[in-house]
FIKOLZA-1660 file (N, C-alpha, C; in steps of 0.1 Angstrom, whole numbers, plus 5000, padded with zeros to 4 digits):
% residues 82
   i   px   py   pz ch aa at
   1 4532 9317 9747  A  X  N
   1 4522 9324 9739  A  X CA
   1 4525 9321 9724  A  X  C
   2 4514 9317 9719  A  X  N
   2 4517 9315 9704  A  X CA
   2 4518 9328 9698  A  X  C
   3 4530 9325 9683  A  X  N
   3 4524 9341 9679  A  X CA
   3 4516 9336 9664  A  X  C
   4 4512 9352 9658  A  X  N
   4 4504 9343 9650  A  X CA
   4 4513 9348 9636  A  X  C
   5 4509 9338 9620  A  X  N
   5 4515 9339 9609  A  X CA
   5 4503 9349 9596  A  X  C
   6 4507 9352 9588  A  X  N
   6 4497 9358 9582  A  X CA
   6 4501 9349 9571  A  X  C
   7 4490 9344 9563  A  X  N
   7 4485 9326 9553  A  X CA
   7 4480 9334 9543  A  X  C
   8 4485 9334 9529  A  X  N
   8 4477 9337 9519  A  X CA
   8 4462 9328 9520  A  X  C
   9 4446 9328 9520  A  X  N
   9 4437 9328 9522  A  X CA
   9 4433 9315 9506  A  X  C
  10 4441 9319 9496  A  X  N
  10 4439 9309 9485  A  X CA
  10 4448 9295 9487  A  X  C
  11 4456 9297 9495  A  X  N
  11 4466 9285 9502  A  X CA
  11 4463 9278 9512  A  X  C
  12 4451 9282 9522  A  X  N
  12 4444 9271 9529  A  X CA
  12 4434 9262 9525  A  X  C
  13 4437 9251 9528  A  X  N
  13 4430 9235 9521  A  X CA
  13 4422 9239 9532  A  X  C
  14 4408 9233 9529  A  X  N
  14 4399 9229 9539  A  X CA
  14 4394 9218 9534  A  X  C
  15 4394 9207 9544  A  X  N
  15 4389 9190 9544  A  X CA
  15 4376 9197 9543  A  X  C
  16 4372 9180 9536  A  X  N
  16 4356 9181 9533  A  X CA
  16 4349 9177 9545  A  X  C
  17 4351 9169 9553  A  X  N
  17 4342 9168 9565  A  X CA
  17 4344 9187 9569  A  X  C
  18 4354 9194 9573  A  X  N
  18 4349 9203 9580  A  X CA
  18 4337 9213 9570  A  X  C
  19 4344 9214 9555  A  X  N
  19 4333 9219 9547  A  X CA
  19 4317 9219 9550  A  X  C
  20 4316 9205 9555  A  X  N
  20 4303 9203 9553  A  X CA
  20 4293 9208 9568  A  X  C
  21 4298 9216 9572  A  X  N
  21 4296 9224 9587  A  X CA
  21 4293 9239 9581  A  X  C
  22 4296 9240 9570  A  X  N
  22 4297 9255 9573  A  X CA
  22 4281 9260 9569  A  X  C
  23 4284 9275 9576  A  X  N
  23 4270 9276 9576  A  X CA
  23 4270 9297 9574  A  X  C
  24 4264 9299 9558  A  X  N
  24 4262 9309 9554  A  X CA
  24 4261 9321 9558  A  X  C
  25 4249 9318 9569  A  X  N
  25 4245 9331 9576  A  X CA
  25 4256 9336 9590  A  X  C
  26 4261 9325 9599  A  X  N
  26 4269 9327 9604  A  X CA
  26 4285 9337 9599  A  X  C
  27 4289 9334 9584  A  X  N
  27 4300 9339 9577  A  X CA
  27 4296 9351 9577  A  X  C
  28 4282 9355 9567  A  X  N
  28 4277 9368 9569  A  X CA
  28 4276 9377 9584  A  X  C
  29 4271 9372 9595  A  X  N
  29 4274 9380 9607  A  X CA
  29 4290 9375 9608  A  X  C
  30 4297 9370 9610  A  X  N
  30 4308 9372 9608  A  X CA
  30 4317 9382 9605  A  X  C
  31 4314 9382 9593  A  X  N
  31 4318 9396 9583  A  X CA
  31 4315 9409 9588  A  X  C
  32 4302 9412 9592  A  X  N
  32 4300 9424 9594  A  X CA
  32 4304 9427 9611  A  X  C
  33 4309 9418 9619  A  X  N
  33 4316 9418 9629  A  X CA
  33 4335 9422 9629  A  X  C
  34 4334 9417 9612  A  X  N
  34 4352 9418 9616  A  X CA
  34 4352 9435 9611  A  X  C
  35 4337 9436 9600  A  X  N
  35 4340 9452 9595  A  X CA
  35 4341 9458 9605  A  X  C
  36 4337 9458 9617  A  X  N
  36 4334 9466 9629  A  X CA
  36 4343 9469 9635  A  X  C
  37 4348 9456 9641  A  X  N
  37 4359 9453 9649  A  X CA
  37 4370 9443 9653  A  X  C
  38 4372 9441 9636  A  X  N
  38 4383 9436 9629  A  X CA
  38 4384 9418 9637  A  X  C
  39 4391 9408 9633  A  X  N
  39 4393 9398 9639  A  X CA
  39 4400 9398 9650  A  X  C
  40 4391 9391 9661  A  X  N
  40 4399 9387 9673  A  X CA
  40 4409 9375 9676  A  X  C
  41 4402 9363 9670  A  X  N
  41 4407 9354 9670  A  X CA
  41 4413 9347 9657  A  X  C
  42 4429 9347 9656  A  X  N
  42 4432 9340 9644  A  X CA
  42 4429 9320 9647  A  X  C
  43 4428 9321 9630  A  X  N
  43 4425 9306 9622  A  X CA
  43 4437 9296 9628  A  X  C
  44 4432 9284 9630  A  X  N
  44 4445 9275 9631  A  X CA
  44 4446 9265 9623  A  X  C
  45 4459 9268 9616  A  X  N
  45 4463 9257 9606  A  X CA
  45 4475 9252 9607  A  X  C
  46 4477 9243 9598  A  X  N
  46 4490 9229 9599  A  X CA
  46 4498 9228 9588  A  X  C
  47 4507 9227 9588  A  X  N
  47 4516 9226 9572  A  X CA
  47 4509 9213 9569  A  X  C
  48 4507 9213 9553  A  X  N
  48 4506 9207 9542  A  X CA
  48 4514 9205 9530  A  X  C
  49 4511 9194 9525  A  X  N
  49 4521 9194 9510  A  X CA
  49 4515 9203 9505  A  X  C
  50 4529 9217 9502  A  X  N
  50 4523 9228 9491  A  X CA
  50 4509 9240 9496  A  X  C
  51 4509 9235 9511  A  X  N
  51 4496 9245 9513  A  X CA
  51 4495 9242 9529  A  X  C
  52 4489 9248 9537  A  X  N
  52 4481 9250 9549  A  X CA
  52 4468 9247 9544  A  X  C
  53 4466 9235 9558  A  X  N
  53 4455 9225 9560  A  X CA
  53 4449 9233 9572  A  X  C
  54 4431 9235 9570  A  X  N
  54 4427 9241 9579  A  X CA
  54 4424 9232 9594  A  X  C
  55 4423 9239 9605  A  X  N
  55 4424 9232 9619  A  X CA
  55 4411 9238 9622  A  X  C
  56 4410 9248 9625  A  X  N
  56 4402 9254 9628  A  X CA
  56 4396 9271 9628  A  X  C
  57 4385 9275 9626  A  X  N
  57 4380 9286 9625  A  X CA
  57 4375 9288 9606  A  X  C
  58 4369 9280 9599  A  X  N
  58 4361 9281 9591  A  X CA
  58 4352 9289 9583  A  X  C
  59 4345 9292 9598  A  X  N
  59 4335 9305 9594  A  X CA
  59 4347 9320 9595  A  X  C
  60 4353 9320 9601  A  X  N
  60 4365 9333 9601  A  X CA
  60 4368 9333 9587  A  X  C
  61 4379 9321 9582  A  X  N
  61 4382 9319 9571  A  X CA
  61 4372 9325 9560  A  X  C
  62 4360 9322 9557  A  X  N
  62 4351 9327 9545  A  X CA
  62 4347 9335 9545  A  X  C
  63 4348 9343 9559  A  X  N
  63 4343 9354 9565  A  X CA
  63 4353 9365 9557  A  X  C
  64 4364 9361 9558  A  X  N
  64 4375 9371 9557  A  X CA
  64 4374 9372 9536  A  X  C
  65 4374 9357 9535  A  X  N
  65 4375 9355 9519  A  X CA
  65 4363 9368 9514  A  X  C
  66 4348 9364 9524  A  X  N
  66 4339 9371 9517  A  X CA
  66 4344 9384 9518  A  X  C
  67 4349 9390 9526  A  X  N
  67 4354 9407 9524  A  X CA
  67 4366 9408 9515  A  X  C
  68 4366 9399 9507  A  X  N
  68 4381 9404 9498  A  X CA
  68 4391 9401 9499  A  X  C
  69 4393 9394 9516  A  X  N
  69 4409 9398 9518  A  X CA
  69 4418 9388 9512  A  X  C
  70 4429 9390 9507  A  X  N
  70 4437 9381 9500  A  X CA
  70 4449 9369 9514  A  X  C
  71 4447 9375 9527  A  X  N
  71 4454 9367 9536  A  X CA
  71 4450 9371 9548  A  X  C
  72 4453 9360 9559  A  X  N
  72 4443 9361 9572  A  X CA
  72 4456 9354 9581  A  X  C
  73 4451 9363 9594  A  X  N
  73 4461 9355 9604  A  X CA
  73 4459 9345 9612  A  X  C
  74 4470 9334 9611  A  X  N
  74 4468 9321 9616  A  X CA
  74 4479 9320 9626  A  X  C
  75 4472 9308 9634  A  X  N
  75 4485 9301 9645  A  X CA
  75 4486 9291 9637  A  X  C
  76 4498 9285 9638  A  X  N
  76 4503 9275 9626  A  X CA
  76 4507 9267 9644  A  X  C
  77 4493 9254 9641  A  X  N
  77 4500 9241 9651  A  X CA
  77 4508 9232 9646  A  X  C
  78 4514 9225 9651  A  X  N
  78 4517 9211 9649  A  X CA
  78 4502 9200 9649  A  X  C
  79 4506 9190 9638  A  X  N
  79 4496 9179 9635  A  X CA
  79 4497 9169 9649  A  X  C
  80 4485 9166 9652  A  X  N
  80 4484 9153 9663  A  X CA
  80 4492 9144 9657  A  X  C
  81 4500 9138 9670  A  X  N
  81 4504 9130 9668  A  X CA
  81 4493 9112 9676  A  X  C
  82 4492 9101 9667  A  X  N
  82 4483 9094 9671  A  X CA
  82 4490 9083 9681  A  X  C
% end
């Protein structure tokens, strides 16, 4: 079982291909999902030079940004190896 890390929120890189996915209204129900009943599923990210590169969970990520929070819990994977 993975465990998970808690990622300051200003310290995750997000690539521009995944940027260009994201989708507003989704973040908004998002949010008012985690007010309810907090996050179930943490973000997956990867060490970076100087920062955590996002893997996955995007809309979580902006979700959480939009409520203020200054850090969010992640599983920290390993990068594919090719």
């Amino acid at each position: 079982m993975q465990r998970t890390i808690r990622v300051p929120i200003a310290d995750v890189y997000v690539p521009a291909k995944r940027r260009k996915t994201l989708d507003d209204g989704r973040v908004e129900q998002l949010a008012e999902e985690i007010l309810e009943a907090g996050m179930n599923t943490p973000i997956m990210v990867r060490a970076g030079k100087d920062q955590w590169v996002l893997v996955e969970g995007l809309h979580r990520l902006e979700a959480q940004r939009a409520l203020g929070e200054s850090e969010i819990e992640a599983f920290h994977v390993q990068p594919r190896q090719h």
